[in-house]
Backbone atoms as SQL, in Angstrom:
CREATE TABLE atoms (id INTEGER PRIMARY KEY, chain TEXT, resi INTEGER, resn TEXT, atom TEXT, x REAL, y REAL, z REAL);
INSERT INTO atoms VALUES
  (1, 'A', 1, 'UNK', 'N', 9.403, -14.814, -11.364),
  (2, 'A', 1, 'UNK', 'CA', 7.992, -14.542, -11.190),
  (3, 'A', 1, 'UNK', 'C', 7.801, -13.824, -9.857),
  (4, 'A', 2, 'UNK', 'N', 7.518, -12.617, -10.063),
  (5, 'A', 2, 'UNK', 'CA', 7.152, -11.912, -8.717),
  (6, 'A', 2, 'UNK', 'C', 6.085, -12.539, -8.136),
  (7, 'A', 3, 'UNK', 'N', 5.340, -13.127, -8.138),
  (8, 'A', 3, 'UNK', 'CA', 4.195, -13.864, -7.438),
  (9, 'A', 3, 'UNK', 'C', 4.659, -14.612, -6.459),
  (10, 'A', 4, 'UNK', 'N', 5.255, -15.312, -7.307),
  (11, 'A', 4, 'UNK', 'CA', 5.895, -16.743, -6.932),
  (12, 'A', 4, 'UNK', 'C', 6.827, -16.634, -5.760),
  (13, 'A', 5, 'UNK', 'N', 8.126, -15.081, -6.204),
  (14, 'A', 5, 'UNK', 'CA', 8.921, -15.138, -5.057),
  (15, 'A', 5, 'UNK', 'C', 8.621, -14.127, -3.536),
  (16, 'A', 6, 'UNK', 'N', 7.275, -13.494, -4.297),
  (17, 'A', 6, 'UNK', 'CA', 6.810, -12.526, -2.949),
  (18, 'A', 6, 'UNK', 'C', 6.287, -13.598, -2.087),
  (19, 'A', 7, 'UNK', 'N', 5.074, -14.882, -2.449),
  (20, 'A', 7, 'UNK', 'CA', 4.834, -16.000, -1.411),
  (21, 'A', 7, 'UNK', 'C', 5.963, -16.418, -0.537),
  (22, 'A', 8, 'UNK', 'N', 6.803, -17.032, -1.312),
  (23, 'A', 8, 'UNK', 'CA', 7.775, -17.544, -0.632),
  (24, 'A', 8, 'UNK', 'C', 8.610, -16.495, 0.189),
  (25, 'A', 9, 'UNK', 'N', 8.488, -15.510, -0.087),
  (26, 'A', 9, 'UNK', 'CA', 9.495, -14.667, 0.934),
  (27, 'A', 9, 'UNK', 'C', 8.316, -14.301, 2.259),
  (28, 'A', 10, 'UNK', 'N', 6.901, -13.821, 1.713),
  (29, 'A', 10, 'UNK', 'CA', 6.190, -14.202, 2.708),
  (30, 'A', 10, 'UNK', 'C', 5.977, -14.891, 3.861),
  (31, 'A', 11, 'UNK', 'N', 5.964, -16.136, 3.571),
  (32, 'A', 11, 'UNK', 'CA', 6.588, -17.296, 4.128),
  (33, 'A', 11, 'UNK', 'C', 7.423, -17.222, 5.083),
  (34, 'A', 12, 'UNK', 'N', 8.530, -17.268, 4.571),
  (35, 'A', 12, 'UNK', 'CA', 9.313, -17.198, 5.243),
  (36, 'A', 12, 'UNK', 'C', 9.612, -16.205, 6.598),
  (37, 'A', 13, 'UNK', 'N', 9.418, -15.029, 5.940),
  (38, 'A', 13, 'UNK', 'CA', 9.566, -14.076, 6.921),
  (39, 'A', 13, 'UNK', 'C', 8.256, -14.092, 8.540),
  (40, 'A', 14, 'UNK', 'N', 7.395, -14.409, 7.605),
  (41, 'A', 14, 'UNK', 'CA', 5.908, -14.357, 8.585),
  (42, 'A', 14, 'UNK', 'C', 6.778, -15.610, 9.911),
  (43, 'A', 15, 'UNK', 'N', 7.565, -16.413, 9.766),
  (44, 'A', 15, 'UNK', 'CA', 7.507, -17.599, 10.202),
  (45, 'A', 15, 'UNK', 'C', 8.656, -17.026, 11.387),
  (46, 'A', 16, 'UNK', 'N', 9.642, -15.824, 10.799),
  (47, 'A', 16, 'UNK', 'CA', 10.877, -15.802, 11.823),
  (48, 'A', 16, 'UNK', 'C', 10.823, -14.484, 12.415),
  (49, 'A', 17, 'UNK', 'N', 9.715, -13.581, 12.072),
  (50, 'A', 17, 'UNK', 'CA', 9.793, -12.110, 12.590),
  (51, 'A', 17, 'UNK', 'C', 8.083, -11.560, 13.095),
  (52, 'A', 18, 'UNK', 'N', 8.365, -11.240, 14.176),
  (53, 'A', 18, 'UNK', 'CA', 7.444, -11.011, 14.994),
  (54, 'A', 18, 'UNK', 'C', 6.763, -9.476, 14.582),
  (55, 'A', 19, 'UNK', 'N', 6.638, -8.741, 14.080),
  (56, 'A', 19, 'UNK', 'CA', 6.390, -7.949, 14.006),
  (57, 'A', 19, 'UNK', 'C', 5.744, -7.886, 12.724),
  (58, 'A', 20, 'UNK', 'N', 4.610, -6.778, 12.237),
  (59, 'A', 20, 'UNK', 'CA', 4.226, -6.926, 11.041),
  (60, 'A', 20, 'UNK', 'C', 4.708, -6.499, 10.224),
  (61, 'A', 21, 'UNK', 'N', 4.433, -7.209, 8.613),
  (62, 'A', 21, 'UNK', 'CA', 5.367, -7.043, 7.661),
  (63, 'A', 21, 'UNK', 'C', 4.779, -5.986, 6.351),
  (64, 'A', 22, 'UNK', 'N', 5.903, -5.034, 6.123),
  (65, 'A', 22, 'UNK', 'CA', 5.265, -4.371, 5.401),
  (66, 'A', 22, 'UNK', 'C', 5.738, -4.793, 4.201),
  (67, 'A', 23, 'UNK', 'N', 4.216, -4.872, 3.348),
  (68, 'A', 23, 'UNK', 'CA', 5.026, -5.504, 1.467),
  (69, 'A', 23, 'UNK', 'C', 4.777, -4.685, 0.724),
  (70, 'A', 24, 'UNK', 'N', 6.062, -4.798, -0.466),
  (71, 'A', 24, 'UNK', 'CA', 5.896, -3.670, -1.127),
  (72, 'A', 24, 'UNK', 'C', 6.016, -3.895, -2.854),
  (73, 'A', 25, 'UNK', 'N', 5.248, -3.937, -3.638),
  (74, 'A', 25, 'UNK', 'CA', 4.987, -3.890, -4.582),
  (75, 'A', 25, 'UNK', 'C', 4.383, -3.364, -5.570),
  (76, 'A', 26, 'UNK', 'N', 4.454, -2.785, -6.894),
  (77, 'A', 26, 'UNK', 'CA', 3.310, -2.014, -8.173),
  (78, 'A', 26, 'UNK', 'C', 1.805, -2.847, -8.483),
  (79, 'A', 27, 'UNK', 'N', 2.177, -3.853, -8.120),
  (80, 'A', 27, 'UNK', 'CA', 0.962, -5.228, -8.484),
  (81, 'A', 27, 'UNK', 'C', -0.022, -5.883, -7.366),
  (82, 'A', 28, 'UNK', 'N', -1.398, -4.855, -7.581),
  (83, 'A', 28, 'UNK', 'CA', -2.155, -5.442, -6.158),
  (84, 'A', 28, 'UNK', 'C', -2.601, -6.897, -6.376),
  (85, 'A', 29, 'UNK', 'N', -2.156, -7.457, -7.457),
  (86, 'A', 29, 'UNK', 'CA', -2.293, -9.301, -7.352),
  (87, 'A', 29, 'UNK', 'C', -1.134, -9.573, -6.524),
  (88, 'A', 30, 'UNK', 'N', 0.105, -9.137, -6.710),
  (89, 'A', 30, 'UNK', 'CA', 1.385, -9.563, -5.773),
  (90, 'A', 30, 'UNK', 'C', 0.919, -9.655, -4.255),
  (91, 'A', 31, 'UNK', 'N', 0.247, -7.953, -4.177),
  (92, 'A', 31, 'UNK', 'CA', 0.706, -8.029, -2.332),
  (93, 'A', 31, 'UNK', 'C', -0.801, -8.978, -2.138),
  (94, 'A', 32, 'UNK', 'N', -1.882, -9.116, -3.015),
  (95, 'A', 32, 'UNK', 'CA', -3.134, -9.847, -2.599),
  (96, 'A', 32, 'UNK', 'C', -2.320, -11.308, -2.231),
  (97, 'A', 33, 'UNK', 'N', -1.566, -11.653, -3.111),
  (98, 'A', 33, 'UNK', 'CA', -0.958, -13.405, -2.961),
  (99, 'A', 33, 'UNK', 'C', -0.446, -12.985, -1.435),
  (100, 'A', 34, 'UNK', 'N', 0.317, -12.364, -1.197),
  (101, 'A', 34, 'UNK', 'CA', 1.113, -12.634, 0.120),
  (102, 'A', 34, 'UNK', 'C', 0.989, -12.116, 1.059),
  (103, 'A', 35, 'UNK', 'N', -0.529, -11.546, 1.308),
  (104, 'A', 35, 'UNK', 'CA', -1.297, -11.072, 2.471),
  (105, 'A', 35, 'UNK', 'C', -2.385, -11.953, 2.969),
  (106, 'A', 36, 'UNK', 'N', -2.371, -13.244, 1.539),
  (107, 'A', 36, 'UNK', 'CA', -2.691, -14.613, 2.004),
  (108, 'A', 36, 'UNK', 'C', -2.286, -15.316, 2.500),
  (109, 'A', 37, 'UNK', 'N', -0.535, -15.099, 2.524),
  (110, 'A', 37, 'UNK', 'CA', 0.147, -15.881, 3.071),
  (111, 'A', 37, 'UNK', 'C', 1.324, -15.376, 4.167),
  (112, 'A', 38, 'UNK', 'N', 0.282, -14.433, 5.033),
  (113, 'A', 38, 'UNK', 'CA', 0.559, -13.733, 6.091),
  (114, 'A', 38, 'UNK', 'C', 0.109, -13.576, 7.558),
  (115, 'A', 39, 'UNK', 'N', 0.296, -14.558, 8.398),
  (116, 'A', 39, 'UNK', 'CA', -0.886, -14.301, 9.540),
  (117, 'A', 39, 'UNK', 'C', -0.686, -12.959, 9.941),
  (118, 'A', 40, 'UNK', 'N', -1.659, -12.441, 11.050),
  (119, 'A', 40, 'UNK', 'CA', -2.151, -11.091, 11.637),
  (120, 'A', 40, 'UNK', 'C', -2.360, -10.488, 10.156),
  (121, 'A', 41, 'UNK', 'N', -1.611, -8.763, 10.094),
  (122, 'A', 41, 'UNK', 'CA', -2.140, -7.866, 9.678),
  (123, 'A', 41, 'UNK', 'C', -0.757, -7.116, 9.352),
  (124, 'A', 42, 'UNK', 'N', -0.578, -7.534, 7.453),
  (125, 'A', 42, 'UNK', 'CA', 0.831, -6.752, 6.940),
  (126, 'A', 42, 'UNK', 'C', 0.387, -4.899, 7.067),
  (127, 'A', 43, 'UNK', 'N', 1.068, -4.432, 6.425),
  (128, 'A', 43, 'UNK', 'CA', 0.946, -2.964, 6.521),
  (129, 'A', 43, 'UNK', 'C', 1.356, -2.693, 4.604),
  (130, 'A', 44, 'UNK', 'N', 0.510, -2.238, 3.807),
  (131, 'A', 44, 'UNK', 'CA', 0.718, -2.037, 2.210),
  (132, 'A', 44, 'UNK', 'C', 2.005, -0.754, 2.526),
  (133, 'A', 45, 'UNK', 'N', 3.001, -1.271, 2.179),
  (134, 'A', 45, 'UNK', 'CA', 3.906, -0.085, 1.571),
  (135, 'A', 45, 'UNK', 'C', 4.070, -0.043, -0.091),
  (136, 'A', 46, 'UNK', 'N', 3.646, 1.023, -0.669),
  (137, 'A', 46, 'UNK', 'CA', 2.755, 2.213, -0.427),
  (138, 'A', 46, 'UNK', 'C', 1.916, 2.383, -1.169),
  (139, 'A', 47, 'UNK', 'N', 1.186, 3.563, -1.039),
  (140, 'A', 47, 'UNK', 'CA', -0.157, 3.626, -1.904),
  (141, 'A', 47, 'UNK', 'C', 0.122, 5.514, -2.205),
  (142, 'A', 48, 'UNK', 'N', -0.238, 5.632, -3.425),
  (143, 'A', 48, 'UNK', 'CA', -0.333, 6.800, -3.915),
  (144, 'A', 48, 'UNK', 'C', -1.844, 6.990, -5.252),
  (145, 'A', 49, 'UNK', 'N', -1.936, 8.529, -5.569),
  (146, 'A', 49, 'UNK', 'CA', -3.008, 8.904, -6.245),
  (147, 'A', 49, 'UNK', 'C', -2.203, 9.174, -7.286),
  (148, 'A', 50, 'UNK', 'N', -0.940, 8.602, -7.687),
  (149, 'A', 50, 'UNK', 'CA', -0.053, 8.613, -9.159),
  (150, 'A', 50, 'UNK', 'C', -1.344, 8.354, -10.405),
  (151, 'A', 51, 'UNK', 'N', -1.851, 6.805, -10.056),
  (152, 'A', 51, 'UNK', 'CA', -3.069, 6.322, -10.375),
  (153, 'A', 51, 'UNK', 'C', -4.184, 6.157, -9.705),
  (154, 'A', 52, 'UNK', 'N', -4.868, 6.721, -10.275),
  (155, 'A', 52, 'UNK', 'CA', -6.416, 6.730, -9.471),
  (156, 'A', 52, 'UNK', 'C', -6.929, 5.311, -9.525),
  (157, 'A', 53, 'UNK', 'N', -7.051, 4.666, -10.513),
  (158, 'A', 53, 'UNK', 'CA', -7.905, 3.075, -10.257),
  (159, 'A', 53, 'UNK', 'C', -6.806, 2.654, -10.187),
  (160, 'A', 54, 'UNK', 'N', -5.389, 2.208, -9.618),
  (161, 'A', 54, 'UNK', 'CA', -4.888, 1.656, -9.241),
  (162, 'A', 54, 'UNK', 'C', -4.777, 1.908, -7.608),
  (163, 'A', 55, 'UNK', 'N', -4.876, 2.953, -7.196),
  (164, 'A', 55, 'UNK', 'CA', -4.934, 3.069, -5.533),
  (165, 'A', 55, 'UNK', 'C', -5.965, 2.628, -5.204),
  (166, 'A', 56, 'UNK', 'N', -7.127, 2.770, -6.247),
  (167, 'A', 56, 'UNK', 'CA', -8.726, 2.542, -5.836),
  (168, 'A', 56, 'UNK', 'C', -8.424, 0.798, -5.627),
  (169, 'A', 57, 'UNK', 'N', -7.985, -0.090, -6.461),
  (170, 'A', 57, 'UNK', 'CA', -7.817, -1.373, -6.103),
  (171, 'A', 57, 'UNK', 'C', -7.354, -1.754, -4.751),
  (172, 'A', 58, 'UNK', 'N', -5.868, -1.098, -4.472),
  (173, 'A', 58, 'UNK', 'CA', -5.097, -1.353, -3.574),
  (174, 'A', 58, 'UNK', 'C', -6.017, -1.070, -1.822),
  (175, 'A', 59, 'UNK', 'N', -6.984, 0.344, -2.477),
  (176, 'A', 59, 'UNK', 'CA', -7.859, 0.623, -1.189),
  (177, 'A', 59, 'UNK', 'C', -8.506, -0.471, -1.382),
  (178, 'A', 60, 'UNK', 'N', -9.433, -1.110, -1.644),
  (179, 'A', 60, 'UNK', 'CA', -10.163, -2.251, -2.214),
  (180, 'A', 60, 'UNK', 'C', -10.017, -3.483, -1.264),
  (181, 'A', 61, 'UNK', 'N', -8.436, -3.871, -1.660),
  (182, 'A', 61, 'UNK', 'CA', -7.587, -4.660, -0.777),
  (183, 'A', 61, 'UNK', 'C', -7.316, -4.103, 1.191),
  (184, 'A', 62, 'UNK', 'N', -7.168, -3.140, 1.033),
  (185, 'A', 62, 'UNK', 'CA', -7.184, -2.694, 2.079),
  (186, 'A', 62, 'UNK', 'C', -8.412, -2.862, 3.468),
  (187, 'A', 63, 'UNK', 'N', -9.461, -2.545, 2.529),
  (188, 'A', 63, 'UNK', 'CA', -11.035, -2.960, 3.216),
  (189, 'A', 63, 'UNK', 'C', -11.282, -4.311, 3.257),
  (190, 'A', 64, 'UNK', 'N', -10.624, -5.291, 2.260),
  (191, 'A', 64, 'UNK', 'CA', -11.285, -6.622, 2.413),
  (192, 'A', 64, 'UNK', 'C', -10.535, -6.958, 3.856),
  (193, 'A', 65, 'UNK', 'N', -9.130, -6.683, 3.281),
  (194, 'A', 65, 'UNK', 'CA', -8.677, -7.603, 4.809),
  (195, 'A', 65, 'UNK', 'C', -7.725, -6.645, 5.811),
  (196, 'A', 66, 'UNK', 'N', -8.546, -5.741, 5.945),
  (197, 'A', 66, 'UNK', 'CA', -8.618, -4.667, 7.435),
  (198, 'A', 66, 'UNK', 'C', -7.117, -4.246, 7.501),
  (199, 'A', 67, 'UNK', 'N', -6.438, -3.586, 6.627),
  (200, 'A', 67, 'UNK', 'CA', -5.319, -3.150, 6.193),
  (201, 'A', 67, 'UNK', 'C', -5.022, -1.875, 6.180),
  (202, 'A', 68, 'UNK', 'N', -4.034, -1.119, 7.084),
  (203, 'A', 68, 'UNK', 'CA', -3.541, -0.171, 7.034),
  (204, 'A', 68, 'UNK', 'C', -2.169, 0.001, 5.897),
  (205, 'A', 69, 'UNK', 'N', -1.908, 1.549, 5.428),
  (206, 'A', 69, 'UNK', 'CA', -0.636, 1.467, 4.214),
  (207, 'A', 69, 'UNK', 'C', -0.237, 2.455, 4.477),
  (208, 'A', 70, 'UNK', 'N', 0.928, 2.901, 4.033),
  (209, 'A', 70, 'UNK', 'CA', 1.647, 4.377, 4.023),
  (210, 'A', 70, 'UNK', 'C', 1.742, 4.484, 2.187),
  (211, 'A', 71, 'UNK', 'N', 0.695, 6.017, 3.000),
  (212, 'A', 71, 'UNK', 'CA', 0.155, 6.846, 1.956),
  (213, 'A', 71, 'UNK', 'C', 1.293, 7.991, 1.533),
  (214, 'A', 72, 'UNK', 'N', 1.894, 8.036, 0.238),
  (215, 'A', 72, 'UNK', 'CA', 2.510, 8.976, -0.040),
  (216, 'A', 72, 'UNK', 'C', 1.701, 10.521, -0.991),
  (217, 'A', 73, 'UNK', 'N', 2.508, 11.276, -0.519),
  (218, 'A', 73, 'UNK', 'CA', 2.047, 12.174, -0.742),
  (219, 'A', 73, 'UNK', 'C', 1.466, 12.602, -2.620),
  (220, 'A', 74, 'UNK', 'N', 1.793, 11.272, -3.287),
  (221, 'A', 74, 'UNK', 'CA', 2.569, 12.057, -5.068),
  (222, 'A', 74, 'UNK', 'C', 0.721, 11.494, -5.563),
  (223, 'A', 75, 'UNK', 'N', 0.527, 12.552, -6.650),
  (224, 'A', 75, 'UNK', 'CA', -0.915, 12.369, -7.561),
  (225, 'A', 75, 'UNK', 'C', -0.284, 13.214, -9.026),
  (226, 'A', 76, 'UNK', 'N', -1.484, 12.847, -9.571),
  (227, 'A', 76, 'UNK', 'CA', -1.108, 12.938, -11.351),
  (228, 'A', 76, 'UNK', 'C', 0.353, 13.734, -11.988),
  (229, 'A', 77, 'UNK', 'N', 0.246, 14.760, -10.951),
  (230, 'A', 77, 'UNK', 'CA', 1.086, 16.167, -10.783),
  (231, 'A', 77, 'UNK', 'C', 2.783, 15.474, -10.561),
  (232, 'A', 78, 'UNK', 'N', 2.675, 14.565, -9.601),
  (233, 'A', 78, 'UNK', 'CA', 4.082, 13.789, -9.083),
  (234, 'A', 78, 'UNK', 'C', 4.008, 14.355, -7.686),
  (235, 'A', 79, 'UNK', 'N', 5.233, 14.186, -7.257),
  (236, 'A', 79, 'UNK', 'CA', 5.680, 14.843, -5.927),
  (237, 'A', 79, 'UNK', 'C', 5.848, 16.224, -5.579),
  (238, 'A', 80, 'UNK', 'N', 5.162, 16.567, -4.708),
  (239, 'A', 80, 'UNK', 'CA', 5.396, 18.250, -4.373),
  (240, 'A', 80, 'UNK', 'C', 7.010, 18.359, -3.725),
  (241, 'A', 81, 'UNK', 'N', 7.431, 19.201, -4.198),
  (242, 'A', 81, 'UNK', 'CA', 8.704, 20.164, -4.221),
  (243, 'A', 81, 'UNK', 'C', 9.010, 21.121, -2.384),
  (244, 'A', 82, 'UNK', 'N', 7.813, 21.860, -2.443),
  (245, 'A', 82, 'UNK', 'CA', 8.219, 22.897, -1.119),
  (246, 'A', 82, 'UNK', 'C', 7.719, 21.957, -0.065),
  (247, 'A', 83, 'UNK', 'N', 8.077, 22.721, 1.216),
  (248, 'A', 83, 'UNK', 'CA', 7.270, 22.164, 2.273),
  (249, 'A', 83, 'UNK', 'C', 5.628, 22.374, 2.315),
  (250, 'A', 84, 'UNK', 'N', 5.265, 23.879, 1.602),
  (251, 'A', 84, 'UNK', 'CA', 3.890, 24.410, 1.869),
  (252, 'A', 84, 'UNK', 'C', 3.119, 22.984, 0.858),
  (253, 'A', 85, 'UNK', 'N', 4.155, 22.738, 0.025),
  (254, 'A', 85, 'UNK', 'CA', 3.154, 22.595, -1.430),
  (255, 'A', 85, 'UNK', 'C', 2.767, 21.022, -0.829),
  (256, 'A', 86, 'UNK', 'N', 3.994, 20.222, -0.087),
  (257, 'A', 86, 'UNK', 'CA', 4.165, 19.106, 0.640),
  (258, 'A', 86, 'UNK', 'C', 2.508, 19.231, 1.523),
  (259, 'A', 87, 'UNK', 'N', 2.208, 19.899, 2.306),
  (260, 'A', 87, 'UNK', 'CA', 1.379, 19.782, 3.710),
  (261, 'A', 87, 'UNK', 'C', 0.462, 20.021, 2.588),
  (262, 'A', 88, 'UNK', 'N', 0.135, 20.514, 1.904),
  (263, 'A', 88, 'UNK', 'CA', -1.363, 21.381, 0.907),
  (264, 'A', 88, 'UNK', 'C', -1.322, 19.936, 0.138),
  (265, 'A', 89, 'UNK', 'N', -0.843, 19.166, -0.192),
  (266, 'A', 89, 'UNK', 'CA', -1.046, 17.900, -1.227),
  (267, 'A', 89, 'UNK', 'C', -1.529, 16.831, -0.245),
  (268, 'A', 90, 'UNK', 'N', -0.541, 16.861, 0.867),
  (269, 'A', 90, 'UNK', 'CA', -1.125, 15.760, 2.134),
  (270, 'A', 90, 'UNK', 'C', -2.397, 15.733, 2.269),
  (271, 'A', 91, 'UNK', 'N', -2.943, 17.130, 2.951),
  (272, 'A', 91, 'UNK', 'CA', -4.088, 17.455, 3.059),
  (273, 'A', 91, 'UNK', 'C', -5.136, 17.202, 2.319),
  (274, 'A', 92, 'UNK', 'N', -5.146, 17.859, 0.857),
  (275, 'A', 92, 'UNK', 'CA', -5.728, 16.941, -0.145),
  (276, 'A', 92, 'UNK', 'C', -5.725, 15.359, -0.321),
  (277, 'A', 93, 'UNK', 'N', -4.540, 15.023, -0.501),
  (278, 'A', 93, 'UNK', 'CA', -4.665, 13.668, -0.926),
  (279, 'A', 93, 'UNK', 'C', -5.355, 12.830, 0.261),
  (280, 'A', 94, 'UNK', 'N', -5.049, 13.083, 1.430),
  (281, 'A', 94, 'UNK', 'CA', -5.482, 12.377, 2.620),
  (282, 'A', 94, 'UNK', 'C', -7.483, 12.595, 2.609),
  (283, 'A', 95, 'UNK', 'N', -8.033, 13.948, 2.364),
  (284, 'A', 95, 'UNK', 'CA', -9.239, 13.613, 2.518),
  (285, 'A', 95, 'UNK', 'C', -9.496, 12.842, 1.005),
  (286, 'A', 96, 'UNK', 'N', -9.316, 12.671, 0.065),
  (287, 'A', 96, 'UNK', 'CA', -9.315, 11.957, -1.420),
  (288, 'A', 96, 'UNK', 'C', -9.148, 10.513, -0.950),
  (289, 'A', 97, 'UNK', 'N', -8.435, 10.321, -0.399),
  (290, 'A', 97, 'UNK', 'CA', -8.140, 8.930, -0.282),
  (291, 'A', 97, 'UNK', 'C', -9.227, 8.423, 0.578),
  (292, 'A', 98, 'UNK', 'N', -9.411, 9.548, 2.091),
  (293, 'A', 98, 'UNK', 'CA', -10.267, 8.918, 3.038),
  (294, 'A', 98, 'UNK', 'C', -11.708, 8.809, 2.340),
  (295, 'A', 99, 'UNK', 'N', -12.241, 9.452, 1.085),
  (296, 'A', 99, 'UNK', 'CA', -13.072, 9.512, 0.579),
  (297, 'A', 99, 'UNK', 'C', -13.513, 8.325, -0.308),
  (298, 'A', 100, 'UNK', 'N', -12.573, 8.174, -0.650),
  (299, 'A', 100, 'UNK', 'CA', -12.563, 6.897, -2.007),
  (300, 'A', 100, 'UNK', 'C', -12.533, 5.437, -1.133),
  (301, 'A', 101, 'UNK', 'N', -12.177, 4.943, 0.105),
  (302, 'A', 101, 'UNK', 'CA', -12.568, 4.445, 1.510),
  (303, 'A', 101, 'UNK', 'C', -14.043, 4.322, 1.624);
């Protein structure tokens, strides 16, 4: 049960490492369980516009409990290929995202 073993690794880790923890999972019920069971402030690894109401959740999560994530660059299209096509998708996706915020 991913639920089950993201808490407990939660747990654990929150208890022996000083620094914040970045969690990473497809299931914004997963990282919701173990950002409950996280003091300070994890960091969402990652969030993409692959899915639109699924990032929209994960932003969601993000606003309730004052959460920063690393945003990848990939939307419906997938991952850009060149460098130009790389910075031109950032750009986009970054005001899209800051929008949907």
């Amino acid at each position: 049960n991913e639920k089950e073993d993201m808490v407990r690794l939660a747990r654990i880790l929150s208890q022996t490492v000083e620094l914040p923890l970045a969690i990473d999972s497809s299931s914004y019920e997963v990282i919701e369980s173990a950002i409950k069971n996280i003091p300070g402030r994890p960091i969402i690894n990652s969030i993409n516009l692959e899915n639109e109401n699924k990032c929209r959740k994960f932003l969601e999560l993000m606003k309730k409990y004052g959460l920063a994530a690393v945003a990848l660059t990939i939307d419906k299209y997938g991952m850009a290929k060149t460098a130009d096509k790389k910075f031109d998708r950032r750009i986009c996706l970054g005001k899209k995202i800051f929008s949907t915020c």
